[in-house]
N, CA, C and O atoms as CSV, one atom per row, in Angstrom:
chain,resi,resn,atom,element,x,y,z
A,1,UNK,N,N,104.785,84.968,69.578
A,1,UNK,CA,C,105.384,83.670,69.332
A,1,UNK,C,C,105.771,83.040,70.666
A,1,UNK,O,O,106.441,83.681,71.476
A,2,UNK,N,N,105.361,81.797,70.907
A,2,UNK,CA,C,105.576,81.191,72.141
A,2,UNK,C,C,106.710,80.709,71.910
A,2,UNK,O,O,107.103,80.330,70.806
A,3,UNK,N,N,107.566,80.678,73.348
A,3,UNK,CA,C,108.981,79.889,73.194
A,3,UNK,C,C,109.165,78.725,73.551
A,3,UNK,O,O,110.206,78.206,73.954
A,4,UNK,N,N,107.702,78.090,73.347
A,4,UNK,CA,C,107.411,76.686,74.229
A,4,UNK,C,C,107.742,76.575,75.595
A,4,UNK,O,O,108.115,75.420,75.802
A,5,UNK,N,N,107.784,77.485,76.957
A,5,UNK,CA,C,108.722,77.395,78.006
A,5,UNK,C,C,107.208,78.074,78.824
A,5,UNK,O,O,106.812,79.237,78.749
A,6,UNK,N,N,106.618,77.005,79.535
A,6,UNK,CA,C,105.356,77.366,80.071
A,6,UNK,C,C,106.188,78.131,81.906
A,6,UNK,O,O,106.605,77.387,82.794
A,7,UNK,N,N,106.204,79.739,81.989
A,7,UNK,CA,C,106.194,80.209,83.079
A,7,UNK,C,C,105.141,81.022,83.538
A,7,UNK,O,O,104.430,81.836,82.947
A,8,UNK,N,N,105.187,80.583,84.892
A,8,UNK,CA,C,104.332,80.946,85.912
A,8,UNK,C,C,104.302,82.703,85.685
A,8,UNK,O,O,105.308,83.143,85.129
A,9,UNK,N,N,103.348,83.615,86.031
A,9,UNK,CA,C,103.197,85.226,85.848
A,9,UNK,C,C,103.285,85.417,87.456
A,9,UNK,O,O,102.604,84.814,88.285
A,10,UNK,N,N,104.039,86.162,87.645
A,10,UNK,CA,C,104.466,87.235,88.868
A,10,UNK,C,C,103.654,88.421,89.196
A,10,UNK,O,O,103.958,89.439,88.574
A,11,UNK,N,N,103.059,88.473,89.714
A,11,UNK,CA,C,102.588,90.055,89.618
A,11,UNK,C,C,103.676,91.031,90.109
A,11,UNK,O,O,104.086,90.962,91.268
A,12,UNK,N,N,104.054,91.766,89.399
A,12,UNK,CA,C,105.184,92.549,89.966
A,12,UNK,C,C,104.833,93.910,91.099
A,12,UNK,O,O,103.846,94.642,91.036
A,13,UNK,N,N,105.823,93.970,91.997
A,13,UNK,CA,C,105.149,94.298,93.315
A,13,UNK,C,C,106.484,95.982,92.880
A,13,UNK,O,O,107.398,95.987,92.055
A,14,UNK,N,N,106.048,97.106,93.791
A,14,UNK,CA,C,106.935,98.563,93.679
A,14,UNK,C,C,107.524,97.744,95.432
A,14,UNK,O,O,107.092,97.277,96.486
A,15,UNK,N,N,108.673,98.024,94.738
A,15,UNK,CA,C,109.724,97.472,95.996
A,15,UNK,C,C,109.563,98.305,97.336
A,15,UNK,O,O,109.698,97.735,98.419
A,16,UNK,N,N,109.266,99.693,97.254
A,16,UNK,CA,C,108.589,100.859,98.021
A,16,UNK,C,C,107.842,100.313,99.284
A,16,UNK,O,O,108.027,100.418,100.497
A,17,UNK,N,N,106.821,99.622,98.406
A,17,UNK,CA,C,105.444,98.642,98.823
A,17,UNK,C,C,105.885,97.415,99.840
A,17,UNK,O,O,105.018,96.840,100.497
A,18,UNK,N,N,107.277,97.046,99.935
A,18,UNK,CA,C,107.609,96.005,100.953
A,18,UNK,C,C,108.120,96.551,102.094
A,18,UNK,O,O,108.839,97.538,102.248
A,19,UNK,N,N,107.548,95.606,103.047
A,19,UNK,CA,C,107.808,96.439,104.841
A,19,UNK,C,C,108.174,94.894,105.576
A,19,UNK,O,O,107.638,93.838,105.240
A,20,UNK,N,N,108.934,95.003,106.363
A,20,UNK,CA,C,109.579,93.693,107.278
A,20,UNK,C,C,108.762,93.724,108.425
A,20,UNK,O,O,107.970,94.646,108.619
A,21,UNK,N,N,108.917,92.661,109.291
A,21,UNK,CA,C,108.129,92.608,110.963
A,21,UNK,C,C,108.127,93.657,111.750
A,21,UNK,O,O,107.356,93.810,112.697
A,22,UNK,N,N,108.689,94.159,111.521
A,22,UNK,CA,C,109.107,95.268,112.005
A,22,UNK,C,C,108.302,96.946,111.920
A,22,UNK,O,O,108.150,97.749,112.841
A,23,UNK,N,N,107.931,97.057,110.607
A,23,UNK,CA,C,107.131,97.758,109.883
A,23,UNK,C,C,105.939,97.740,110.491
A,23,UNK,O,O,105.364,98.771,110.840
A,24,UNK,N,N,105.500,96.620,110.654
A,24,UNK,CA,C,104.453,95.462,110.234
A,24,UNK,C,C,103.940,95.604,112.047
A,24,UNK,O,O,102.921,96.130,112.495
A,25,UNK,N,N,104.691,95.153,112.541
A,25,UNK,CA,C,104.609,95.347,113.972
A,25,UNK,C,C,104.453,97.064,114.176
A,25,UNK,O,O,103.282,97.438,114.251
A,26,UNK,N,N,105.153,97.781,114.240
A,26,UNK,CA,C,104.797,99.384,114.134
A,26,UNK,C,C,103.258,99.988,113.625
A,26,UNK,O,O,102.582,100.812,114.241
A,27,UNK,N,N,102.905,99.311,112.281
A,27,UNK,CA,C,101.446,98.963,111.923
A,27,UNK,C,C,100.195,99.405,112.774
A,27,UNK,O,O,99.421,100.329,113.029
A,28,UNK,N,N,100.705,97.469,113.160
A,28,UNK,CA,C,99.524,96.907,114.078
A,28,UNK,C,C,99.957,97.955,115.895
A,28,UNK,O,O,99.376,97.840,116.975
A,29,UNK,N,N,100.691,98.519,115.667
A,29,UNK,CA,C,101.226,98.950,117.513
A,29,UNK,C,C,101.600,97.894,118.454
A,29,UNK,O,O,101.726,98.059,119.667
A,30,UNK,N,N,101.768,96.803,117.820
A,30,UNK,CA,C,102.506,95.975,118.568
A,30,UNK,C,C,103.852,95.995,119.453
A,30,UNK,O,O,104.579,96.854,118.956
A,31,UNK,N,N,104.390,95.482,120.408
A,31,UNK,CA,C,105.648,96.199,121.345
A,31,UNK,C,C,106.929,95.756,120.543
A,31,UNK,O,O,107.932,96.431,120.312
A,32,UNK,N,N,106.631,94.351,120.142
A,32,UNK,CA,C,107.880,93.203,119.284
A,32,UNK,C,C,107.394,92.932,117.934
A,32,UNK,O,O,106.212,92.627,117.777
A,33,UNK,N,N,108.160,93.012,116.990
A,33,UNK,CA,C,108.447,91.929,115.890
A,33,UNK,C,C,107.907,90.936,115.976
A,33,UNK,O,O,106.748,90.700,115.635
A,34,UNK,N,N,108.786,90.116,116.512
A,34,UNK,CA,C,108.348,88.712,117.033
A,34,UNK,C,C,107.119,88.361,117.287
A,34,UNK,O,O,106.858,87.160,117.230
A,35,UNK,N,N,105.963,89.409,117.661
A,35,UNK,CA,C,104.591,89.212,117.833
A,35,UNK,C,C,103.571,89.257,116.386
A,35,UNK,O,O,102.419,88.925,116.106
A,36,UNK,N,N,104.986,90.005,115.531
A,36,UNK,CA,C,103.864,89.244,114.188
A,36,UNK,C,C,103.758,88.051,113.999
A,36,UNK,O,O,102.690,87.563,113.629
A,37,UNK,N,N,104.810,87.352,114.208
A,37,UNK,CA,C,104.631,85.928,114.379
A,37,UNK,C,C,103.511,85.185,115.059
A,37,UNK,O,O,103.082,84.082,114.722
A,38,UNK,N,N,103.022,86.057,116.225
A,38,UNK,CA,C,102.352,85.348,117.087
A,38,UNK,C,C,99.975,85.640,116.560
A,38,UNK,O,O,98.871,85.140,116.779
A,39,UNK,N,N,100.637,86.742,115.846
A,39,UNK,CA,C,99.491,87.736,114.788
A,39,UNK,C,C,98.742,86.758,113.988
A,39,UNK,O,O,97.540,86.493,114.026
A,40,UNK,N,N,99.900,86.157,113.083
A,40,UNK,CA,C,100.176,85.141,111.829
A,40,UNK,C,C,99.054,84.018,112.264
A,40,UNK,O,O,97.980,83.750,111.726
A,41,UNK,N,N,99.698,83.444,113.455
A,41,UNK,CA,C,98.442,82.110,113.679
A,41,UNK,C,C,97.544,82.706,114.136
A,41,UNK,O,O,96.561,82.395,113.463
A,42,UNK,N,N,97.171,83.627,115.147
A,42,UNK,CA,C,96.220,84.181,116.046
A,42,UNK,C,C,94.896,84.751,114.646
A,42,UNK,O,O,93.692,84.516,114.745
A,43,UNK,N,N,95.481,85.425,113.582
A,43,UNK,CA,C,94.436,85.423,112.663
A,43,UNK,C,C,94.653,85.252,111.482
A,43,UNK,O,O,95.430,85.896,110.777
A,44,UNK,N,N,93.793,84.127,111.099
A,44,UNK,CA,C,93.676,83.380,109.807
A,44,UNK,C,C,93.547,84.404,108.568
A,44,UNK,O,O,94.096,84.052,107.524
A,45,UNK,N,N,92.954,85.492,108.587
A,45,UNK,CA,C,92.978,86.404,108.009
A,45,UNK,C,C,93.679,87.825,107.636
A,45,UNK,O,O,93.299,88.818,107.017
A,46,UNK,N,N,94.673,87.521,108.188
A,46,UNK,CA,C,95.945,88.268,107.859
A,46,UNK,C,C,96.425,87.761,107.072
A,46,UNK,O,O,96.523,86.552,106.861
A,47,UNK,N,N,97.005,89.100,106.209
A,47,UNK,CA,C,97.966,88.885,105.097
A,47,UNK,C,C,99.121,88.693,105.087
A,47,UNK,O,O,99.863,89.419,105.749
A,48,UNK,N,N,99.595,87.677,104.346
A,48,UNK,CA,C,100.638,86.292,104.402
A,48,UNK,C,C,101.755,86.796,104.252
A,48,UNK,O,O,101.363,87.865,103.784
A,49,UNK,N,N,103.085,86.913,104.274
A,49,UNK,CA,C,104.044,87.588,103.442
A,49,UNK,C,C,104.127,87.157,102.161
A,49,UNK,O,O,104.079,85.939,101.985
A,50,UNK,N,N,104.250,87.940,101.144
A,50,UNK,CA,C,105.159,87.766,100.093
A,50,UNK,C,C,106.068,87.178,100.122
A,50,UNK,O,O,106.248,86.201,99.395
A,51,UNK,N,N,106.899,87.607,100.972
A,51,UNK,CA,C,108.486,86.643,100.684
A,51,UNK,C,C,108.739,86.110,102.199
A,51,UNK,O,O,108.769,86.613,103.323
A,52,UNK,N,N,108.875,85.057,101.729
A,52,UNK,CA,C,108.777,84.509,103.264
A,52,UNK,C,C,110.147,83.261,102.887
A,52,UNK,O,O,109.847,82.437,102.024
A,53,UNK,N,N,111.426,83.155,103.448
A,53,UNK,CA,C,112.453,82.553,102.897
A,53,UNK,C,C,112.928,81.606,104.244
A,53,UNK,O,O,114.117,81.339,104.416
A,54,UNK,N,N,111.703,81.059,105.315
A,54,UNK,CA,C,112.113,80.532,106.170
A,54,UNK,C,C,112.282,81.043,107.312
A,54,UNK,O,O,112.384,82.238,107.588
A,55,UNK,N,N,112.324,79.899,108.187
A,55,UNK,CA,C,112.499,80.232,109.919
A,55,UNK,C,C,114.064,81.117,110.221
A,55,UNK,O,O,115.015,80.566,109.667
A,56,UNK,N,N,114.336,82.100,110.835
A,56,UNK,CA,C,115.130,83.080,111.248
A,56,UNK,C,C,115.588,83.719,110.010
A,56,UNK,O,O,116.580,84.439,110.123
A,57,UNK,N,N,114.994,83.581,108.714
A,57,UNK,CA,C,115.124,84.712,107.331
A,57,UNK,C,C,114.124,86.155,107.318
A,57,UNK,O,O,113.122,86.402,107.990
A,58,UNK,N,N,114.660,86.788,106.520
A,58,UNK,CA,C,113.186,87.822,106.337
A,58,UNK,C,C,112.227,87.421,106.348
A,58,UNK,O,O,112.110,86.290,106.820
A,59,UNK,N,N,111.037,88.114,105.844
A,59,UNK,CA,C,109.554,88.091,105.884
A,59,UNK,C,C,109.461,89.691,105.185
A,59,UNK,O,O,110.227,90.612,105.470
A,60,UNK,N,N,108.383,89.754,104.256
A,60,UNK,CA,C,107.903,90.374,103.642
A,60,UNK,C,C,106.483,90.721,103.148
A,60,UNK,O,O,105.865,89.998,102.366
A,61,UNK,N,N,106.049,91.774,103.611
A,61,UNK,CA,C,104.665,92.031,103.426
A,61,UNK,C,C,104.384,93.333,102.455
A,61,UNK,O,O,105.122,94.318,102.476
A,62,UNK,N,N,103.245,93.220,101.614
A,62,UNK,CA,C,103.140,94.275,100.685
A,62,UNK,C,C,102.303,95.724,102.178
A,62,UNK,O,O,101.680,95.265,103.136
A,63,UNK,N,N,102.443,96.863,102.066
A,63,UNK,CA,C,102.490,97.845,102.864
A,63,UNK,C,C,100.904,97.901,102.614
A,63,UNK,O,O,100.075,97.663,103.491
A,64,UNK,N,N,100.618,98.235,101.347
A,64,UNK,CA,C,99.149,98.233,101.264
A,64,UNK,C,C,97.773,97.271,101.737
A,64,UNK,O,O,96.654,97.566,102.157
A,65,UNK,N,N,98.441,96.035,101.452
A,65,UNK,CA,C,97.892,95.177,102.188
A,65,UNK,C,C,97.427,95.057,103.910
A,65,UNK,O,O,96.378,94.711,104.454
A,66,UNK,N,N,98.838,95.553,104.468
A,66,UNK,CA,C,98.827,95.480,105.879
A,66,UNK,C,C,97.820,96.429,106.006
A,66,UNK,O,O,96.791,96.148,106.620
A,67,UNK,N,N,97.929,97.117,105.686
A,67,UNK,CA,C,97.105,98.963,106.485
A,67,UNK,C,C,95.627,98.450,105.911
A,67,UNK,O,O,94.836,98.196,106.820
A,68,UNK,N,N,95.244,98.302,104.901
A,68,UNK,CA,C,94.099,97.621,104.604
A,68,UNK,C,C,93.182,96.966,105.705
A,68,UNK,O,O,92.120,97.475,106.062
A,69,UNK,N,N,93.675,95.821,106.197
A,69,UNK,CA,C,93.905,94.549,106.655
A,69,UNK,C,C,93.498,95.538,108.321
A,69,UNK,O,O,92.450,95.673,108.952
A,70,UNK,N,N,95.051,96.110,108.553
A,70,UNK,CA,C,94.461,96.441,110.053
A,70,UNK,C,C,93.528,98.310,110.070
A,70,UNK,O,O,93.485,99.050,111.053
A,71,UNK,N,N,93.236,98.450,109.409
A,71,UNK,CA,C,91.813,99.424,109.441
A,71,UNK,C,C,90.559,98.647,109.614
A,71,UNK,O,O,89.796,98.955,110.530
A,72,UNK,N,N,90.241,97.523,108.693
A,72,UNK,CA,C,89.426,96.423,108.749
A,72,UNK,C,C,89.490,96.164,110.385
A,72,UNK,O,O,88.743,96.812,111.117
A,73,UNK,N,N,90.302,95.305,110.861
A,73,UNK,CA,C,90.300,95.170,112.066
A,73,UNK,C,C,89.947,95.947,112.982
A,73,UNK,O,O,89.172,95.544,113.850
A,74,UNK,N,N,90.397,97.125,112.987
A,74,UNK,CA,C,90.176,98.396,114.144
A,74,UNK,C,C,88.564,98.399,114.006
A,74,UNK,O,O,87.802,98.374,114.972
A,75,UNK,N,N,88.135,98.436,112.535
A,75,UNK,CA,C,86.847,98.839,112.658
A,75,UNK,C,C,85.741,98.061,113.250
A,75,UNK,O,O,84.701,98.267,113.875
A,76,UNK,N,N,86.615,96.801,112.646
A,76,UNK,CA,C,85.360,95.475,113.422
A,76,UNK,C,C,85.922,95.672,114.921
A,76,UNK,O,O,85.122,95.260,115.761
A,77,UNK,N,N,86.961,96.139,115.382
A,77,UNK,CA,C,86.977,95.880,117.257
A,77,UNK,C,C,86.577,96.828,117.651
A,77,UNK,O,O,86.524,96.748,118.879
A,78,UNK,N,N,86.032,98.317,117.081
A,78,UNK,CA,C,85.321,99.097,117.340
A,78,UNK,C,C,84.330,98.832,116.867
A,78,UNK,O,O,83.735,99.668,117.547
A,79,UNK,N,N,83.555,98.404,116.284
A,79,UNK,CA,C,81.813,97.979,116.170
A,79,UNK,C,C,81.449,97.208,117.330
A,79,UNK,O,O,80.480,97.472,118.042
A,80,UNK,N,N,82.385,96.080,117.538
A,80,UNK,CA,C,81.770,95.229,118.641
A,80,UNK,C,C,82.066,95.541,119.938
A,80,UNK,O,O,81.716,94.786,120.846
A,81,UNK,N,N,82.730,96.668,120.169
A,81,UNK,CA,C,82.574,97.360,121.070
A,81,UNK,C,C,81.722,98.241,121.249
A,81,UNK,O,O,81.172,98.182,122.348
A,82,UNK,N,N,81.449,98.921,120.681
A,82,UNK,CA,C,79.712,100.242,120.430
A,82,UNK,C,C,78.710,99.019,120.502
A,82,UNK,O,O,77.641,99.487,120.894
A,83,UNK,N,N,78.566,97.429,120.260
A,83,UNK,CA,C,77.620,97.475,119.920
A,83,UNK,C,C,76.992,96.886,118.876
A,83,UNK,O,O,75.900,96.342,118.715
A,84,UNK,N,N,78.050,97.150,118.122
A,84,UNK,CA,C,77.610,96.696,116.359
A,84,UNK,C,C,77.284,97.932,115.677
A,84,UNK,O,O,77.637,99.021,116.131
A,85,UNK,N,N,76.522,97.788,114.437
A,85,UNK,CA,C,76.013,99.057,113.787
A,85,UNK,C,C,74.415,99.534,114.331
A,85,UNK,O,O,73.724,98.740,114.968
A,86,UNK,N,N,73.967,100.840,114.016
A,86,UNK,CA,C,73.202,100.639,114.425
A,86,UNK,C,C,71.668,101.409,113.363
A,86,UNK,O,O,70.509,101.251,113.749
């Protein structure tokens, strides 16, 4: 039975699964935090935070995503370093 009250679906995330700049930076081996920031524009293809509540607020990224994301990376900056595939 609908309650007539059209809401948006959440995918619900394991709270476990959230990591801050910080995390995130540790990740990637970055030296600062602050350089995820600099990550963010540098590639279009990084994953966005989840919770993102504004300039000097948290930031939130799902954990699985990140590690995903930078294995992908490692692998493409090691292919084009060897070379490519071969």
């Amino acid at each position: 039975m609908s309650t007539g009250i059209d809401t948006p679906m959440c995918p619900l995330v394991n709270t476990k699964d959230l990591i801050d700049a910080q995390e995130v930076a540790g990740l990637l081996r970055l030296a600062h935090p602050n350089s995820v920031s600099t990550y963010l524009r540098r590639y279009p293809d990084m994953p966005r935070p989840v919770l993102d509540l504004g300039a000097g607020r948290p930031r939130l990224w799902l954990k699985p995503q990140m590690l995903r994301w930078a294995r992908a990376r490692q692998a493409a900056t090691t292919d084009s370093r060897s070379g490519g595939s071969r």
